[in-house]
Z-matrix of the N, CA and C atoms (Angstrom, degrees):
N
C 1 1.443
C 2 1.518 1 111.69
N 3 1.502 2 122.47 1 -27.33
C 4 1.004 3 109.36 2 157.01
C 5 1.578 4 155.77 3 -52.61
N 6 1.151 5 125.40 4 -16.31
C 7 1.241 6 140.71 5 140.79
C 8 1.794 7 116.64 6 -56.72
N 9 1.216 8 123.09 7 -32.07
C 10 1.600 9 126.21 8 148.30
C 11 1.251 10 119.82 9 -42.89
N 12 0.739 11 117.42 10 -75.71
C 13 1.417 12 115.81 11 -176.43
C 14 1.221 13 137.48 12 -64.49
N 15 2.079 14 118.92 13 -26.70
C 16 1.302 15 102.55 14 142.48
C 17 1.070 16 126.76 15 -59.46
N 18 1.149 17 138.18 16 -30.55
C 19 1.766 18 133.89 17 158.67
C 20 1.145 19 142.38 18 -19.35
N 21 1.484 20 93.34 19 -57.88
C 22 1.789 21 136.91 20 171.49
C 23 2.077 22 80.89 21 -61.16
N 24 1.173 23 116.48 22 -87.31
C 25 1.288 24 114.02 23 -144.55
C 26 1.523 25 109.04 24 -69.10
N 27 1.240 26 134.76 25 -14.73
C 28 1.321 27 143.90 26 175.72
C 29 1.424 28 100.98 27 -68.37
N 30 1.736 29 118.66 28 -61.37
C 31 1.525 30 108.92 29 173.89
C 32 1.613 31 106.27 30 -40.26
N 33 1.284 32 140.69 31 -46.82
C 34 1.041 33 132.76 32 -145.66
C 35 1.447 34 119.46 33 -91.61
N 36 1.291 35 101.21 34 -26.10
C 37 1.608 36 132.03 35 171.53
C 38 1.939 37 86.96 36 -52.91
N 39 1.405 38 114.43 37 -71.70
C 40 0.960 39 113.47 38 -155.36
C 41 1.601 40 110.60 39 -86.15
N 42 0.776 41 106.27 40 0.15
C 43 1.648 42 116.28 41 169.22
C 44 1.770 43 104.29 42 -65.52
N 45 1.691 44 106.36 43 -55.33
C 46 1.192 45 131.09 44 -178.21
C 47 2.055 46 100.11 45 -40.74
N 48 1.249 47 82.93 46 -70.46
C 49 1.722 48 92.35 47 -168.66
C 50 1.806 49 101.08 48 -77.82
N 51 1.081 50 115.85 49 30.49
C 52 1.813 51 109.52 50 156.10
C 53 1.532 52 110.14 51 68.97
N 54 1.532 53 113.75 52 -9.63
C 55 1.675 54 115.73 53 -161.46
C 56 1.677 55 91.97 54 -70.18
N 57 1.058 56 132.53 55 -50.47
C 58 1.421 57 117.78 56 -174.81
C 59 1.910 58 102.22 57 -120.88
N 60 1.731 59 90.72 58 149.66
C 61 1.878 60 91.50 59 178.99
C 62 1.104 61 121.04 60 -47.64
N 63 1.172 62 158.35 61 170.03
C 64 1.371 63 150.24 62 135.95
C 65 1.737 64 119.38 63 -130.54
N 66 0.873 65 113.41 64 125.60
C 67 1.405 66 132.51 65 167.07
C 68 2.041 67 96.29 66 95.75
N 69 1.337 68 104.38 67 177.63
C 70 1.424 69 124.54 68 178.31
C 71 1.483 70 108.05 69 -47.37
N 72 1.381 71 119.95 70 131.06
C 73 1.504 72 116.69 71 -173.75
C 74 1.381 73 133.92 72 55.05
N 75 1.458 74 107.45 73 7.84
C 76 1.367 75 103.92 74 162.29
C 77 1.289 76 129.76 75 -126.74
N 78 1.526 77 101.79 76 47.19
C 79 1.487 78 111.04 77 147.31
C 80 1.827 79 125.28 78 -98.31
N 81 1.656 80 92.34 79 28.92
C 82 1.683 81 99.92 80 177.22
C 83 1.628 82 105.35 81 -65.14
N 84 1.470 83 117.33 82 149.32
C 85 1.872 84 123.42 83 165.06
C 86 1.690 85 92.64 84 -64.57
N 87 1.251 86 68.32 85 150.07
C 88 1.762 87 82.08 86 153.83
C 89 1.292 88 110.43 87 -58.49
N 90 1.657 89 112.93 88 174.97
C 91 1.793 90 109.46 89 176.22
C 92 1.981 91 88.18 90 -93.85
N 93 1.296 92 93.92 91 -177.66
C 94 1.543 93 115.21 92 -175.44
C 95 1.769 94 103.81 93 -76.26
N 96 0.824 95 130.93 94 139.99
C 97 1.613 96 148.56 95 160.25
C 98 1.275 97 120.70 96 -98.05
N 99 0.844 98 153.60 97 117.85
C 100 1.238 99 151.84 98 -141.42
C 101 1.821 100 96.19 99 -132.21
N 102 0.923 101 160.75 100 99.45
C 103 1.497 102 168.20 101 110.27
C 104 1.559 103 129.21 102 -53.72
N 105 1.385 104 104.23 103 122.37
C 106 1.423 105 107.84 104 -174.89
C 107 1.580 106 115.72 105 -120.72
N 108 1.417 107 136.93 106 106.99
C 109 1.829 108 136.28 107 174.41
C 110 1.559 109 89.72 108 -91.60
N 111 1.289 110 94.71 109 155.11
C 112 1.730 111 124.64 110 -22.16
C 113 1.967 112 104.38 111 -81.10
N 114 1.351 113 104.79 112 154.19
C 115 1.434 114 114.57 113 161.37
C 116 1.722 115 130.23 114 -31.43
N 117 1.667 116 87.40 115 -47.36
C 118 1.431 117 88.95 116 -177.34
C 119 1.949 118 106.41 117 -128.89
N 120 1.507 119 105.72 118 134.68
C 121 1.627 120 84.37 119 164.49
C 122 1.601 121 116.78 120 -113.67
N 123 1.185 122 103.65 121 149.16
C 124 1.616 123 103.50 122 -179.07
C 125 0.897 124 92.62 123 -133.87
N 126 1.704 125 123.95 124 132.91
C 127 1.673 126 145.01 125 170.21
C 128 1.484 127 90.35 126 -96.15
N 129 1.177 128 124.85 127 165.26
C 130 1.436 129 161.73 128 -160.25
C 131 1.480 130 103.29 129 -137.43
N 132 1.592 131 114.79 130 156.73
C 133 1.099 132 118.83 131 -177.48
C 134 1.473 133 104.73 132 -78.59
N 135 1.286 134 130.10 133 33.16
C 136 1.491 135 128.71 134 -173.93
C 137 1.584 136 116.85 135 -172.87
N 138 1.713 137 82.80 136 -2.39
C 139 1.359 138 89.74 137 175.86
C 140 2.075 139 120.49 138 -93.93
N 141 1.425 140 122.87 139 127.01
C 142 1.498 141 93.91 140 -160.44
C 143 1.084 142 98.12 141 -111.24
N 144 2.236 143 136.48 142 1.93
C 145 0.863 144 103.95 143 -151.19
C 146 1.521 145 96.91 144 179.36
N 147 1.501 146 135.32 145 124.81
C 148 1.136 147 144.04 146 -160.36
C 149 1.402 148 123.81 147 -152.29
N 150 1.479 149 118.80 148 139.45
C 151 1.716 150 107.51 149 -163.29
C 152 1.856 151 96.29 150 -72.76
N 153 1.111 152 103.10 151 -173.32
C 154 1.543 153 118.95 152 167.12
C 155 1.577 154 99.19 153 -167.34
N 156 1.448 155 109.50 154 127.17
C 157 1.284 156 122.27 155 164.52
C 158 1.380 157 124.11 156 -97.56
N 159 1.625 158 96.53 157 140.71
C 160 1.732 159 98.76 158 166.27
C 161 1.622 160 104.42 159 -116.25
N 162 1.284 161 103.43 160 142.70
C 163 1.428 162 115.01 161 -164.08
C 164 2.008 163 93.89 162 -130.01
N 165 1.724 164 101.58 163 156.70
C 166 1.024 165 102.24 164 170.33
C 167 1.685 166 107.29 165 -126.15
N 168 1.302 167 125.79 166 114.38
C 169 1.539 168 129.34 167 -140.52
C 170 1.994 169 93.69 168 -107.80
N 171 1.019 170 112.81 169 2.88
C 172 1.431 171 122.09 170 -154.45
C 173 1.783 172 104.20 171 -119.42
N 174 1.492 173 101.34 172 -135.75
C 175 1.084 174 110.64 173 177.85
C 176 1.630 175 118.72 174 -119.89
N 177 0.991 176 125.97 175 -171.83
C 178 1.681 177 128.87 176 148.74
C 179 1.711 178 98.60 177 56.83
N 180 1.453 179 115.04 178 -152.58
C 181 1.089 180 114.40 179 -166.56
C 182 1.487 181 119.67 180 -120.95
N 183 1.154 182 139.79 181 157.34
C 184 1.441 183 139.48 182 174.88
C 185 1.413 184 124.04 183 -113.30
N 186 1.275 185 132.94 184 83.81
C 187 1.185 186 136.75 185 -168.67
C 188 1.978 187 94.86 186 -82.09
N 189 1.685 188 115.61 187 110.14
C 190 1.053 189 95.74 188 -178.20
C 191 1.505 190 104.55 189 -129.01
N 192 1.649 191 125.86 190 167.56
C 193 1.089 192 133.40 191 168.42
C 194 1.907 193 120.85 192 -116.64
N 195 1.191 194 121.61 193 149.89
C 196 1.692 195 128.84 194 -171.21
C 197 1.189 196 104.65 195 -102.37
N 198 1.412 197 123.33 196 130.61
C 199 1.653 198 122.07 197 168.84
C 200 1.921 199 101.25 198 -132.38
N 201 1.199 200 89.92 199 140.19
C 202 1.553 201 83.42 200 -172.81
C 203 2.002 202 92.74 201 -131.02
N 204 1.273 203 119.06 202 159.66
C 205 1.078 204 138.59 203 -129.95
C 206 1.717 205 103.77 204 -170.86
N 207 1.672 206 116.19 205 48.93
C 208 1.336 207 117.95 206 -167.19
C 209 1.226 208 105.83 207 -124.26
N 210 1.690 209 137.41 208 50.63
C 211 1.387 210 109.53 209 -163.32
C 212 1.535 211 102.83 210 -133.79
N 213 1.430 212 110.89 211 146.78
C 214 1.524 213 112.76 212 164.15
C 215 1.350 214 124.00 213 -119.47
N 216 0.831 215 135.85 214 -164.29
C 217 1.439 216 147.19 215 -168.61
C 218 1.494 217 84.41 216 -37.23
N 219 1.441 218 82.86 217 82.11
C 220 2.150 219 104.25 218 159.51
C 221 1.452 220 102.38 219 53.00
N 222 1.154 221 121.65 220 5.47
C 223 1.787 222 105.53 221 -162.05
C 224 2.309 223 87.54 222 -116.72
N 225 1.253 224 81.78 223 113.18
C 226 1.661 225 82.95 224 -178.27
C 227 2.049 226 96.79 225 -91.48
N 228 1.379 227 99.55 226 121.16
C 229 1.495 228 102.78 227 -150.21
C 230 1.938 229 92.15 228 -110.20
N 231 1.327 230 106.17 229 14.98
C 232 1.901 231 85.42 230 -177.49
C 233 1.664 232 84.05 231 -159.47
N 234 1.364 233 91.45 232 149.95
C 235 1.672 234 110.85 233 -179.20
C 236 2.007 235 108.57 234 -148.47
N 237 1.433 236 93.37 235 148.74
C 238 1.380 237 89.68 236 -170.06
C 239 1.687 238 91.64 237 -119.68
N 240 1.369 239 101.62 238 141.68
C 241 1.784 240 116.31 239 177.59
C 242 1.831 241 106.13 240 -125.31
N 243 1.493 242 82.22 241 120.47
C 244 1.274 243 160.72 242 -142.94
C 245 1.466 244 112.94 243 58.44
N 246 1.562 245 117.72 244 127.43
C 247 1.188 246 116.20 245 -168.85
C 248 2.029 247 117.51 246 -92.58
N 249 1.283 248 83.47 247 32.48
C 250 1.922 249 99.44 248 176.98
C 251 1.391 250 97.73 249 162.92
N 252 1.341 251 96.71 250 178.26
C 253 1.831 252 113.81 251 177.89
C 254 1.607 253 103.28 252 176.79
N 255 1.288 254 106.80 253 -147.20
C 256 1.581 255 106.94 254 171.03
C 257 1.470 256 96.73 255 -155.90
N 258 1.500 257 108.64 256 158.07
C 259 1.844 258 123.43 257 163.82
C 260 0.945 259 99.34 258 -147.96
N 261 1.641 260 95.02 259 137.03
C 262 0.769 261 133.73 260 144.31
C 263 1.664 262 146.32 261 -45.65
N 264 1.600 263 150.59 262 110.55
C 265 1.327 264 122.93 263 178.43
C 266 1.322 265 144.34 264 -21.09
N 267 1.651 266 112.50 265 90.10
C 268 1.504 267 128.11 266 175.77
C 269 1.207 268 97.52 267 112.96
N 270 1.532 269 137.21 268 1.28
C 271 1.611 270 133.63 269 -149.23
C 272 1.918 271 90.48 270 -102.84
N 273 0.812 272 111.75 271 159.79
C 274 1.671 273 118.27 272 169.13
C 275 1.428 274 117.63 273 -136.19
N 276 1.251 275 143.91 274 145.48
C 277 1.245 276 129.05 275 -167.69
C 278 1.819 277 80.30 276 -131.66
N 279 1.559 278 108.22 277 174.30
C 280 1.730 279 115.91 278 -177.25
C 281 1.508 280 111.44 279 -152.58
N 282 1.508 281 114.65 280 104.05
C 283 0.871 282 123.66 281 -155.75
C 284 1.543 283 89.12 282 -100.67
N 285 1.635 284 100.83 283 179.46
C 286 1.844 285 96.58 284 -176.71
C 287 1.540 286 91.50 285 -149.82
N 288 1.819 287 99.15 286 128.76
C 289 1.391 288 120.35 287 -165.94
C 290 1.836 289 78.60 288 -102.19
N 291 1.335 290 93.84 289 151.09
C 292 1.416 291 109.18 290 -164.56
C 293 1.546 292 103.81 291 -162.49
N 294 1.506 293 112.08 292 122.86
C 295 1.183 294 129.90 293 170.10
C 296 1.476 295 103.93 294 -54.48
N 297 1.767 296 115.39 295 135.78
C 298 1.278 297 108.80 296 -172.58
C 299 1.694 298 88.22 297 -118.76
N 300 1.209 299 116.49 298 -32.64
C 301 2.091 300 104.24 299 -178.15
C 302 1.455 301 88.95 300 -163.32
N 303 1.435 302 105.19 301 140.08
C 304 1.245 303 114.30 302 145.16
C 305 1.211 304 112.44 303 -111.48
N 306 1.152 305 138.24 304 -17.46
C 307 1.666 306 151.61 305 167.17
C 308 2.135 307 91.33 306 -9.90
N 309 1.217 308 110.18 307 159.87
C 310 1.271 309 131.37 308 -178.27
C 311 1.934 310 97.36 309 27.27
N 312 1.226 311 125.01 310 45.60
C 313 1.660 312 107.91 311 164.18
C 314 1.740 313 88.35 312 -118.46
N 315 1.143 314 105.03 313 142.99
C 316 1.611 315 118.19 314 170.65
C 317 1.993 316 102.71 315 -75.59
N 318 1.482 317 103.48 316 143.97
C 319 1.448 318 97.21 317 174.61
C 320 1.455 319 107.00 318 -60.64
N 321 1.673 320 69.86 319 170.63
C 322 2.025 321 84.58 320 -169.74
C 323 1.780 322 101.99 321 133.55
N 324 1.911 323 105.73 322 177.51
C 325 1.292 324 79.78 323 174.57
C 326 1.288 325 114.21 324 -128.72
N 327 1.640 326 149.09 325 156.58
C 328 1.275 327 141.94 326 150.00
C 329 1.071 328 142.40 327 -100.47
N 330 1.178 329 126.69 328 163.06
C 331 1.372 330 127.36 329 -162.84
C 332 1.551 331 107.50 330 -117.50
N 333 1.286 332 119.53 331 172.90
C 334 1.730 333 131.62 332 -163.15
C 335 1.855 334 98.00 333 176.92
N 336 1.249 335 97.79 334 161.25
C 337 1.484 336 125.59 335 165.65
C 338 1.428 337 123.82 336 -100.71
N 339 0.849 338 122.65 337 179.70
C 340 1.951 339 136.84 338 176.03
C 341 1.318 340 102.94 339 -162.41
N 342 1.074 341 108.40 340 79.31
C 343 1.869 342 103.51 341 155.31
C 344 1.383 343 130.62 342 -74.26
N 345 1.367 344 120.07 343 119.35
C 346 1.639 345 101.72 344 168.15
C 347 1.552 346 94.84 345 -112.49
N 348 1.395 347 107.77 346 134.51
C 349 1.247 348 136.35 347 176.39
C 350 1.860 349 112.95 348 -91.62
N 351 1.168 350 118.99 349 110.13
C 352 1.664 351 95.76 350 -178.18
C 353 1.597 352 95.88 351 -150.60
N 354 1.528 353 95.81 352 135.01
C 355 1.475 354 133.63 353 -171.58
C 356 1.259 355 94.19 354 -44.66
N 357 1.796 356 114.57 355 130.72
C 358 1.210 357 125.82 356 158.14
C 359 1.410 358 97.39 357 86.28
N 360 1.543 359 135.10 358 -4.32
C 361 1.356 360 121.58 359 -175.88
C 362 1.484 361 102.82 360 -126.24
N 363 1.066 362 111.94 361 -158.07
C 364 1.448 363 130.77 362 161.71
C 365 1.537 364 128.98 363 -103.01
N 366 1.723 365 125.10 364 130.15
C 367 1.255 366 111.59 365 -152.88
C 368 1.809 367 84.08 366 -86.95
N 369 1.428 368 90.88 367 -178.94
C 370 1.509 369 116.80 368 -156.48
C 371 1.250 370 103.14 369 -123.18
N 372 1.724 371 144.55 370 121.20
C 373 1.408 372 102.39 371 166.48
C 374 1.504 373 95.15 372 -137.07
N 375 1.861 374 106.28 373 152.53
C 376 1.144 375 106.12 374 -178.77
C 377 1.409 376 105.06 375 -110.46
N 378 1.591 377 114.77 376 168.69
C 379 1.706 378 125.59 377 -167.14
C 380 1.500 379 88.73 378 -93.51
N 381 1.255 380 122.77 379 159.36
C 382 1.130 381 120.19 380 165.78
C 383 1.817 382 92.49 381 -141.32
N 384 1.772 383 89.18 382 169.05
C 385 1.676 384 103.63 383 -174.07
C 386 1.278 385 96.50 384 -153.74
N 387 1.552 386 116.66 385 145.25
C 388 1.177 387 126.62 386 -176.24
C 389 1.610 388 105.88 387 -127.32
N 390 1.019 389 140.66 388 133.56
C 391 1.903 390 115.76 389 125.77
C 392 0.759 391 131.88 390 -154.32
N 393 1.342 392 102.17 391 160.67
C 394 1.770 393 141.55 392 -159.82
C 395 2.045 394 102.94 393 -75.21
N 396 1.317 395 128.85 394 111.12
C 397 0.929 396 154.29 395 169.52
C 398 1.511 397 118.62 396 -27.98
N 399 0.917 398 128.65 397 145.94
C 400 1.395 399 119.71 398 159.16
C 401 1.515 400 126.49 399 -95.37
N 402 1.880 401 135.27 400 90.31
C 403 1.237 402 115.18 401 179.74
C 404 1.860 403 109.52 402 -39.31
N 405 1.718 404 88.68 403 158.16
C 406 1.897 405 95.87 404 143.97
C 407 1.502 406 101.56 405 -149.99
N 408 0.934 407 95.55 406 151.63
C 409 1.821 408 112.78 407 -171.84
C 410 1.361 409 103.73 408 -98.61
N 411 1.155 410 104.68 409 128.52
C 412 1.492 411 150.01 410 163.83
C 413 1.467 412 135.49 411 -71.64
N 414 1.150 413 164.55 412 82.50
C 415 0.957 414 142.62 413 -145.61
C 416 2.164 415 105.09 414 -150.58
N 417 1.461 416 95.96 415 127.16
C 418 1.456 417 93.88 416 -151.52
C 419 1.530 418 92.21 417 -137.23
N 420 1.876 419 123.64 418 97.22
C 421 1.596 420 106.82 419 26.99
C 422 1.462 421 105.67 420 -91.64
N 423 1.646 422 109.08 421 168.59
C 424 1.075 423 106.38 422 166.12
C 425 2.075 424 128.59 423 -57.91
N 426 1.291 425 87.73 424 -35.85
C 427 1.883 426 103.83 425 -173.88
C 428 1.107 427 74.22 426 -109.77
N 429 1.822 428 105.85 427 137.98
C 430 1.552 429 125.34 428 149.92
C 431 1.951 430 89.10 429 -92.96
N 432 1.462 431 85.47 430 140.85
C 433 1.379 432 94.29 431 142.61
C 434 1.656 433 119.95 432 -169.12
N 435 1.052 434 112.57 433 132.81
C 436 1.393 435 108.84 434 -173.38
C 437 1.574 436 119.30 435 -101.37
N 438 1.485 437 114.64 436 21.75
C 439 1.362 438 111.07 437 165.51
C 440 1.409 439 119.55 438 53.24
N 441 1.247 440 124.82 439 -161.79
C 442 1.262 441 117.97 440 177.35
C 443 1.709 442 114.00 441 -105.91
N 444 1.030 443 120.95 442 -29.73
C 445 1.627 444 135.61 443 175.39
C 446 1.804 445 109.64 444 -56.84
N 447 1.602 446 106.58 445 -45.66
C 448 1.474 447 115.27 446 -154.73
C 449 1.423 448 120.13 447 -94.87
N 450 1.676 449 118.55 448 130.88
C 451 1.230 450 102.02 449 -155.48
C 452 1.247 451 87.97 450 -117.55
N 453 1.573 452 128.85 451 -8.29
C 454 1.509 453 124.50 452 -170.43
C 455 1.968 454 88.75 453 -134.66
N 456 1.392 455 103.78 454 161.13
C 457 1.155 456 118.87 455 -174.66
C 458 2.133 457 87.82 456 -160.93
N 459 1.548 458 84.52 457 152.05
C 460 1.516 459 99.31 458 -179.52
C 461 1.748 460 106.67 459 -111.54
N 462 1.242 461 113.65 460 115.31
C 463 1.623 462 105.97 461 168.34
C 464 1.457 463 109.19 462 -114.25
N 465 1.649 464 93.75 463 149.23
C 466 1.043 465 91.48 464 -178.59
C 467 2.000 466 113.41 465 -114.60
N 468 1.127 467 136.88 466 129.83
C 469 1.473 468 150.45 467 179.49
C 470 1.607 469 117.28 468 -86.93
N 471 0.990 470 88.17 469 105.85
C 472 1.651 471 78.70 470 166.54
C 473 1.607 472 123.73 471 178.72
N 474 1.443 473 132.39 472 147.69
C 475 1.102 474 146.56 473 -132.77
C 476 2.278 475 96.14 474 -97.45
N 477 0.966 476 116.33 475 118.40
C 478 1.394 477 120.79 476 -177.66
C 479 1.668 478 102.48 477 -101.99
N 480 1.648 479 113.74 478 -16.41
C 481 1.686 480 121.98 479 -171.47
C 482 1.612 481 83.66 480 -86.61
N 483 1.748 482 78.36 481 -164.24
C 484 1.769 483 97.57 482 -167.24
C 485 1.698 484 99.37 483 -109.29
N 486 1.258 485 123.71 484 151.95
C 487 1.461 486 138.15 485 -170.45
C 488 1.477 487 126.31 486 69.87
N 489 0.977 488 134.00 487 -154.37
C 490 1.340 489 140.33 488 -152.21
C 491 1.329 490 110.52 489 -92.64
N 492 1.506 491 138.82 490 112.16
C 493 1.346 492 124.78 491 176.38
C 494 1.864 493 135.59 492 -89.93
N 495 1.232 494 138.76 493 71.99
C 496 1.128 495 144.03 494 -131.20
C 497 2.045 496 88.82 495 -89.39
N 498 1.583 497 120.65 496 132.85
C 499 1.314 498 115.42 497 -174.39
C 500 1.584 499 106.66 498 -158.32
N 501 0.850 500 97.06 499 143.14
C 502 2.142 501 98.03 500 -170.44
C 503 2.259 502 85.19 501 -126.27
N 504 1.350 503 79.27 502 148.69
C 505 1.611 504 87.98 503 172.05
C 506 2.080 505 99.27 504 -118.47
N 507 1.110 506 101.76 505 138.03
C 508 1.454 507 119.32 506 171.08
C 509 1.550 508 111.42 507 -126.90
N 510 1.167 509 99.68 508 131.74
C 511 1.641 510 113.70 509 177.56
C 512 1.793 511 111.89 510 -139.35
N 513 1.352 512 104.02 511 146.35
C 514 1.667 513 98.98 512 -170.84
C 515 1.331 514 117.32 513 -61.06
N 516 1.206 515 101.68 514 154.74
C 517 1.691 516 96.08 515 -173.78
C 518 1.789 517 104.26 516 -65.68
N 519 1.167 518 149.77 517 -29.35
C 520 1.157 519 131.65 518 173.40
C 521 1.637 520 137.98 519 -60.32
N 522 1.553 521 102.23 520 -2.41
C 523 1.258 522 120.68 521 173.15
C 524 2.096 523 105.63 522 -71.97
């Protein structure tokens, strides 16, 4: 009988620690978990573009959908590719959040969301942060001068900061 009863107590051992079902109705999966890395995204003034995973940490399946929530002065500045999918238990899929314009945002920085919403679970949402650069203007040579000989001179313009540099040249009308 001894060989019985480790038997007896091994099922039970492992009953204890969840590794196998035990008794009527409890060979249900777990439910689905829904988990998304990273928590937070922050773009950089140079940065355009970073994975984000959806993972299913649970059981069963995750049919999920992406809503993103990034826009300023009219300029919707972040997009996520593929905007849903599904996972599977333990499966992860990696989507890629991707700066879509910063064009017309003044430096500085903004903020947005990432929700993933997925069937049968709980949605997820991450903070997001962006920012927009500061040009500085450049201008090479520093002194124009055209002496008395020179009727053309070459300048050169250009931005050494971070983002977009917008610049008009004015000269007196007697030139």
């Amino acid at each position: 009988m001894q060989p019985l009863r480790r038997t007896v107590f091994l099922a039970s051992l492992l009953c204890g620690l969840s590794v196998v079902g035990c008794g009527p109705g409890n060979n249900d999966e777990p439910p689905p978990i829904l988990e998304v890395d990273p928590t937070i995204l922050e773009f950089g003034p140079n940065q355009d573009s970073q994975p984000l995973i959806v993972r299913n940490g649970g059981g069963g399946n995750i049919v999920y959908s992406v809503s993103v929530s990034a826009e300023s002065n009219g300029v919707q500045w972040l997009k996520i590719e593929p905007n849903g999918g599904a996972v599977s238990a333990g499966v992860a899929d990696a989507l890629n959040a991707r700066l879509v314009n910063r064009d017309g945002l003044l430096p500085g920085t903004y903020g947005g969301t990432v929700t993933v919403l997925g069937q049968n679970s709980d949605a997820v949402s991450v903070p997001v942060s962006m920012t927009v650069g500061q040009p500085i203007l450049t201008v090479d040579p520093a002194i124009i001068d055209f002496g008395t000989d020179d009727e053309k001179l070459s300048l050169t313009i250009k931005s050494t900061g971070q983002g977009r540099l917008f610049y008009s040249i004015v000269l007196p009308a007697n030139w």
